[in-house]
C-alpha positions in Angstrom: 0.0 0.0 0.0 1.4 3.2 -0.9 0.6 6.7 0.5 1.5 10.3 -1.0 1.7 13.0 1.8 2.1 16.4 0.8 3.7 19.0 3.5 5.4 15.6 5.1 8.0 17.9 7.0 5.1 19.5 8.7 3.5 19.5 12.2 0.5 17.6 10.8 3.0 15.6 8.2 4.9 14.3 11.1 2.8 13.2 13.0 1.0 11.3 10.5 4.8 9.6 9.5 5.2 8.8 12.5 1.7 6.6 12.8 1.7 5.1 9.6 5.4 3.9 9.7 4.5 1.7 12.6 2.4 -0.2 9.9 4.7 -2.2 7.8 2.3 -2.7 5.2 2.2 0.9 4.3 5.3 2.6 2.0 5.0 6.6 2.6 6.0 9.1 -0.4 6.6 12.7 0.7 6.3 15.7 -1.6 7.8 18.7 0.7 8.6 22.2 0.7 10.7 22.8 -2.2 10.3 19.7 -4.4 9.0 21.0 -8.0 5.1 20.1 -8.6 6.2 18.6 -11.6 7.4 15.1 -9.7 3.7 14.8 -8.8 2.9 12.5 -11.7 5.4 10.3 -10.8 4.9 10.2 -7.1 1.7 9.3 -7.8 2.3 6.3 -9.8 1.1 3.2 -8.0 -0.2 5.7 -5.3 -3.3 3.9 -3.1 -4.2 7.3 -1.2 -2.9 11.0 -0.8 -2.5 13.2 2.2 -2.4 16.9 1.1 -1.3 18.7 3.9 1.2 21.3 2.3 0.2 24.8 2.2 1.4 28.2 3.2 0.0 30.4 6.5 3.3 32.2 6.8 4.6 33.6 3.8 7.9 34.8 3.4 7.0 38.4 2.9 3.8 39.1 5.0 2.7 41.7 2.1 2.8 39.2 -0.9 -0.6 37.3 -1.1 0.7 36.2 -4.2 2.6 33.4 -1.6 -0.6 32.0 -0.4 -1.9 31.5 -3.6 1.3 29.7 -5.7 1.7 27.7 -2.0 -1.9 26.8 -1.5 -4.5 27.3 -4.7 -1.8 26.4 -7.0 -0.4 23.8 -5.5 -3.5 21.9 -5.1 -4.4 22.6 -8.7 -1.0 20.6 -9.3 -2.6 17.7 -7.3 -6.0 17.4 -9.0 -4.4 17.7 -12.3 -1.7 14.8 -11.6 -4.4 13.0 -9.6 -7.1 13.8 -12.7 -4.8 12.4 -15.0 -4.3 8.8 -12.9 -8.1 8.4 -13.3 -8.3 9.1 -16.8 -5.3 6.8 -18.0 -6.2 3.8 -15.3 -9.4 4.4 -13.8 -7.7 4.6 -10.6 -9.5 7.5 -8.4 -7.3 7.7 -5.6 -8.9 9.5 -2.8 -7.7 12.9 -1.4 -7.7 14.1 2.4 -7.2 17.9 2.0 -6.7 20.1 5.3 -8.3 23.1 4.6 -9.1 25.8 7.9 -11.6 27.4 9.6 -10.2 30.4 7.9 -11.8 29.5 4.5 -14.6 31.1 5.5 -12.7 35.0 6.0 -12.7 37.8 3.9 -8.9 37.2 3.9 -6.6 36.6 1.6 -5.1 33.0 3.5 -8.6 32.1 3.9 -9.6 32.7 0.2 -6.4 30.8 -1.4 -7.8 27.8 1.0 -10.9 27.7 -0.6 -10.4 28.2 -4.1 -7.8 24.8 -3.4 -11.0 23.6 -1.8 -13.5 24.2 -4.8 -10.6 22.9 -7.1 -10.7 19.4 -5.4 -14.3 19.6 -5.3 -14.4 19.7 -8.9 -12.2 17.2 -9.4 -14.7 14.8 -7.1 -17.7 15.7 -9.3 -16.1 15.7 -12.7 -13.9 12.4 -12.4 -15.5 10.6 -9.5 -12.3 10.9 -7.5 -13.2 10.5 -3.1 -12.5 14.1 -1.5 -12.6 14.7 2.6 -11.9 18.4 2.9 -11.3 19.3 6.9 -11.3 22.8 8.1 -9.3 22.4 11.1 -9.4 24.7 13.9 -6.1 25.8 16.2 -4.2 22.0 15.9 -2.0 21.1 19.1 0.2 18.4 20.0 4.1 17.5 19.9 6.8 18.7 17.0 4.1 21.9 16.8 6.9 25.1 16.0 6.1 27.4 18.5 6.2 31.0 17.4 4.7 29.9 14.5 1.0 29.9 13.6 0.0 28.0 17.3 -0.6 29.8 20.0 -0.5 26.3 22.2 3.3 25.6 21.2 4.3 28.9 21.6 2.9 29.1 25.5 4.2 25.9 26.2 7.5 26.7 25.1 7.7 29.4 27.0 6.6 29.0 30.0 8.8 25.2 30.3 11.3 27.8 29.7 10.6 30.7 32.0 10.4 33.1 29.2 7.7 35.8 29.2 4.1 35.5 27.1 2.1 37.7 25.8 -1.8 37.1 26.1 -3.8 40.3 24.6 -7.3 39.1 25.6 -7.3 36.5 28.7 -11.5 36.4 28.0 -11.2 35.2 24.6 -12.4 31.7 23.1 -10.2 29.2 21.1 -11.1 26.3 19.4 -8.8 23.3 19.3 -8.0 20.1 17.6 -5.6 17.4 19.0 -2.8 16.5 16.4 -3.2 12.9 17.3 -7.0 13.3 16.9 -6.4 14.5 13.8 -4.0 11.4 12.6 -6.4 9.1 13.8 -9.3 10.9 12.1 -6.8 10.2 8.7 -6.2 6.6 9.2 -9.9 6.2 9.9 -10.8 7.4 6.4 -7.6 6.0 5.0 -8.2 2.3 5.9 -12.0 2.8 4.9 -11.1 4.0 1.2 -8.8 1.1 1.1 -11.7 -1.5 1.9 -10.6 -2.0 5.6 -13.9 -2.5 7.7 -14.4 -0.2 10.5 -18.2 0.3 10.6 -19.5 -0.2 13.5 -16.1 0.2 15.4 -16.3 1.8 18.7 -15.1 5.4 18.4 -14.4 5.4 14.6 -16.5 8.0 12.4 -15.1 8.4 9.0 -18.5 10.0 7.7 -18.1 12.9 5.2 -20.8 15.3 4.7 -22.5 15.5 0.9 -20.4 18.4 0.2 -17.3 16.4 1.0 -16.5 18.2 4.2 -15.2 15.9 7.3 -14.7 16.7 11.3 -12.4 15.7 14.0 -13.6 15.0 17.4 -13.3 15.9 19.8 -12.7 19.6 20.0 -12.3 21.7 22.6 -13.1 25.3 23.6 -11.3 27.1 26.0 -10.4 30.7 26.7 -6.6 31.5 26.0 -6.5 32.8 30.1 -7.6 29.1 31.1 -4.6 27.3 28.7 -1.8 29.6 30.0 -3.2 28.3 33.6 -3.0 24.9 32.6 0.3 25.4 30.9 1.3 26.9 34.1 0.3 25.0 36.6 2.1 21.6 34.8 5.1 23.7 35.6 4.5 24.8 39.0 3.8 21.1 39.6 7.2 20.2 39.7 7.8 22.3 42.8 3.9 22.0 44.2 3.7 18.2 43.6 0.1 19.2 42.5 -0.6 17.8 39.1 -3.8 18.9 37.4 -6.4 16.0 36.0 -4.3 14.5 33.3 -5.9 11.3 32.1 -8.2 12.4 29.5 -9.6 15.3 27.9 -8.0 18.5 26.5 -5.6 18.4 29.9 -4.8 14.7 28.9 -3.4 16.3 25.6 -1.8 19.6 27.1 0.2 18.0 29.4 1.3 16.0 26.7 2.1 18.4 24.8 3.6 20.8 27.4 6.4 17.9 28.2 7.2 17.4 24.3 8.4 21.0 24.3 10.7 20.3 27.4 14.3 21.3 26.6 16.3 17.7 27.5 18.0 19.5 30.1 14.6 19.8 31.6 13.5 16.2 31.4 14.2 15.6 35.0 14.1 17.5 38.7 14.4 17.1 42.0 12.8 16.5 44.6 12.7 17.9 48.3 13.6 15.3 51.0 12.9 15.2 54.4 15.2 13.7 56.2 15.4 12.4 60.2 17.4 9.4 62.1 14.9 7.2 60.6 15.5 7.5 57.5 14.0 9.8 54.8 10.3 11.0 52.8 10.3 12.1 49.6 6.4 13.4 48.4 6.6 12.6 44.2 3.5 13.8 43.5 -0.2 15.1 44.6 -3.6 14.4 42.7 -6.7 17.3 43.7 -9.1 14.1 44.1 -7.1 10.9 43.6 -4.5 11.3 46.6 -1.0 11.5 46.6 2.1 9.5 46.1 5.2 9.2 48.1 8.1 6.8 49.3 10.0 6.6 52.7 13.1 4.7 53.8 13.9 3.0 57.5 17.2 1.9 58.7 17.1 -1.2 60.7 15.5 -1.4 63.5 13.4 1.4 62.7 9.7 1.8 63.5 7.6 4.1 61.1 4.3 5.1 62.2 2.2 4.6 65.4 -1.1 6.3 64.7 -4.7 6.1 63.1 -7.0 8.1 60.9 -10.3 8.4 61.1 -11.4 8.3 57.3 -7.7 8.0 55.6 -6.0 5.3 54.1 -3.4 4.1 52.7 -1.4 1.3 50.1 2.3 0.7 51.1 4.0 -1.3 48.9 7.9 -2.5 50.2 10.3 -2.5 47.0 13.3 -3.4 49.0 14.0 -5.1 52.8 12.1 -6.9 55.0 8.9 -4.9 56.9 6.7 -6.2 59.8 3.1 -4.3 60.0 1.3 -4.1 63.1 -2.6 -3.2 63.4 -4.6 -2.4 66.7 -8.4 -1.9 66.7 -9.2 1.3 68.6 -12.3 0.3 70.1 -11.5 -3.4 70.8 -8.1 -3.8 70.9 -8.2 -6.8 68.6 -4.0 -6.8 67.1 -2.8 -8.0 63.9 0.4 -8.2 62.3 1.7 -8.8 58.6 5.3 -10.0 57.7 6.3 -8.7 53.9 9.4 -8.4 52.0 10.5 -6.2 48.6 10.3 -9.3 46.1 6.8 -10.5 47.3 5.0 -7.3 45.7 2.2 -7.2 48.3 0.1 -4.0 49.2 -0.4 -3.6 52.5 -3.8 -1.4 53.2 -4.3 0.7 56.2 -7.8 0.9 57.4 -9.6 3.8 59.1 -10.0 3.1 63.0 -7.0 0.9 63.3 -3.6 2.4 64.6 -0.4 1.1 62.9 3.3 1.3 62.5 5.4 -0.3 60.3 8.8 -1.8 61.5 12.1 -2.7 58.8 13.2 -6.1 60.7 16.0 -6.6 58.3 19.1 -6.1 58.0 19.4 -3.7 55.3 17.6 -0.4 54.5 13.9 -1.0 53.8 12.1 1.4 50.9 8.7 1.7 51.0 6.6 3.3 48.6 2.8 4.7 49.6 -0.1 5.8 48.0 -2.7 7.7 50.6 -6.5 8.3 49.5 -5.8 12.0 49.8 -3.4 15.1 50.0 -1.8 15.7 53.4 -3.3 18.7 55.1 -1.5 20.6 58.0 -4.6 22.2 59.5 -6.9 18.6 59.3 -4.5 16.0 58.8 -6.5 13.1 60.0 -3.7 11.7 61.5 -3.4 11.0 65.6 -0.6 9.6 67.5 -1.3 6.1 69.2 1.4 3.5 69.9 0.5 -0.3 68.5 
C-alpha cells in the first residue's frame, strides 16, 4: 500500500509519519517544501491514497498574497491535475484528504487561497469521481508543533517550560482546538475505509463525510486562551507544588502532553525535596486534587515508622526493598494483627480507618517503602493522631 503526503515535514505531516510507519504494510512518499510540482505524476504512480497537507499560512513576505496563492491554490491545482490524469489513463480514483481551515470562510486573503484549493478538489470529485474529505481544522496542538509559529498552544508551552515571558492580549477570549493525534487518527480512519478496511461499527471510529465532501475531528475543545496559559502553568508549577492537574483524558490529557514534548532535555528531569530524620528519609513525588498522593519513605534497621490512626484515611504501602513487619490495633477493641512482607513478594499492604499502625524494617538492610494515601496531606486537618500499636 502506498501513501503520497504532501507538507510531510510539517507538524500535521509528522505526526502522520510517524503513525503510519509503525504499519509495515504501508510505503510513505513525501512531496515537501521545495520539491518541484512537476514530480507529482510520478509520485503518484502506484499511489493507493494521498495526504495533502502542504500549504502556506506564513509567507515569506507578510505583504505578498501572491505566496498563499502559488503555496496553497496552485499547489493543489497541481494535485487534482496529476491525480485527474491517474483516473483518466487507469481508472484509478485515488482519494484525497485535503486540510483546509476554519479560515476559508474569511474575507482574507489565506482564507480565500484555501478555498479556491477547496473548490478545485471539489471539482475534481464531481467531474472524475475521485473521493474528497476536505477538513477545516481549527487551532491544531500536539508534539513537534513550532512554536512562534501559527499556534498559539506551542508557543505558550514553550515558553513558559522555559521561564520566558508570554504575551496574552485578551485573557477572555475563546479558542477552538483540535488534538494532532485526533487529527491522525481521524486520517487513518478514512484512510483504511477507502482502502476497503472495515471499521463500521467500530467503537469510536466515524469516517462520515458530509454530501459536500467536508469531514470533522472530534473531539474539539473550547477554552479561553486565560484558562490554557493556567493549565500550561500549573504543569510547571507542579514540579515544585507536587500538585498535578487531571491528566488522564480530555483537553488536559493532551496539554500535558504536549507541554512535556516541548521540554528542553535538560529539563526532562528535577528534584525532589527530601525530608530527612534518624529514621531514614520521605520524599512526596506527586499530589492528585481528588485521587490522593504518592510518596516513598526509607527506615534503617530497627526502625519503627508510624504509630497512629486516621479516622477516614488510608493508605497502600508497597515494600520495594527489605524486609517490613506491619502491626494493626483496633481502637475500640483492641483486637491486634500483624503482617510480615518483604520487597520481592510485591504485596500492598492497606491501612484501614480506625485501626492504629506502624510499620517496623526487621531486616538487616535499608527498607524502601513506597505509599499511595486516599488524599493530600493537610497541616490544618491531617487526619492523623498519635497512638502507639
Amino acid at each position: 500500500m502506498n501513501v503520497l503526503i504532501t507538507g510531510a515535514k510539517g507538524f500535521i505531516g509528522k505526526n502522520l509519519q510517524s503513525h503510519l510507519i509503525e504499519r509495515q504494510a504501508i510505503q510513505v512518499r513525501c512531496f515537501t517544501r521545495g520539491d518541484d510540482v512537476a514530480q507529482l505524476p510520478a509520485l503518484l504512480k502506484n499511489v493507493d491514497f494521498v495526504f495533502h497537507l502542504a500549504g502556506v499560512n506564513r509567507p515569506l513576505n507578510p505583504l505578498d498574497s501572491a505566496e498563499f496563492a502559488l503555496g496553497n491554490t496552485g499547489l493543489t491545482q497541481a494535485l487534482c491535475k496529476a491525480v485527474g490524469a491517474v483516473a483518466d489513463a487507469t481508472g484509478r480514483k485515488i482519494p484525497v484528504v485535503f486540510t483546509s481551515s476554519t479560515q476559508a470562510l474569511l474575507d482574507n486573503a489565506y482564507g480565500a487561497s484555501k478555498l479556491a484549493a477547496e473548490e478545485a478538489l471539489f471539482a475534481l470529485q464531481r467531474e472524475q469521481g475521485v473521493p474528497v474529505s476536505v477538513f477545516r481544522l481549527p487551532n491544531v496542538f500536539g508534539k513537534w508543533c513550532r512554536p512562534h509559529y501559527n499556534s498559539g498552544v506551542a508557543s505558550f508551552c514553550h515558553n513558559i517550560a522555559r521561564g520566558l515571558p508570554i504575551t496574552v492580549h485578551d485573557p477572555s477570549a475563546p479558542i477552538t482546538l483540535v488534538y494532532v493525534d485526533d487529527v491522525v487518527a481521524r486520517f487513518l480512519q478514512l484512510m483504511e475505509s477507502a482502502l476497503g478496511v472495515d471499521v463500521a461499527g467500530v467503537a469510536g471510529v466515524d469516517t462520515a463525510v458530509d454530501a459536500q465532501g467536508f469531514a470533522t475531528v472530534s473531539p474539539q475543545y473550547t477554552q479561553t486562551v486565560g484558562e490554557l496559559v493556567r493549565l500550561i502553568q500549573s504543569f510547571k508549577d507542579s514540579r515544585h507544588t507536587q500538585m498535578l492537574d487531571r491528566v488522564g483524558t480530555g483537553l488536559v490529557r493532551a496539554l500535558y502532553a504536549t507541554y512535556v514534548s516541548h521540554l528542553p532535555p535538560e529539563l526532562f528531569a528535577y528534584p525532589l525535596a527530601q525530608h530527612a530524620d534518624p529514621r531514614g528519609v520521605f520524599v512526596e513525588v506527586l499530589k492528585t486534587p481528588d485521587c490522593g498522593q504518592f510518596s516513598y519513605f526509607t527506615a534503617l534497621p530497627g526502625i519503627t515508622r508510624g504509630g497512629h490512626y486516621h479516622h477516614t484515611k488510608t493508605e497502600k504501602f508497597l515494600v520495594v526493598k527489605g524486609q517490613a513487619r506491619f502491626r494493626f490495633k483496633h481502637m475500640q477493641t483492641g483486637q491486634s494483627h500483624e503482617i510480615l512482607t518483604r520487597g520481592d513478594l510485591a504485596t500492598v499492604v492497606e491501612t484501614v480507618p480506625g485501626w492504629t499502625h506502624d510499620i517496623t524494617n526487621v531486616g538487616t538492610d535499608e527498607m524502601i517503602v513506597m505509599l499511595w494515601a486516599n488524599e493530600v496531606f493537610d497541616r490544618a486537618r491531617p487526619d492523623t493522631f498519635a497512638c502507639a500499636v
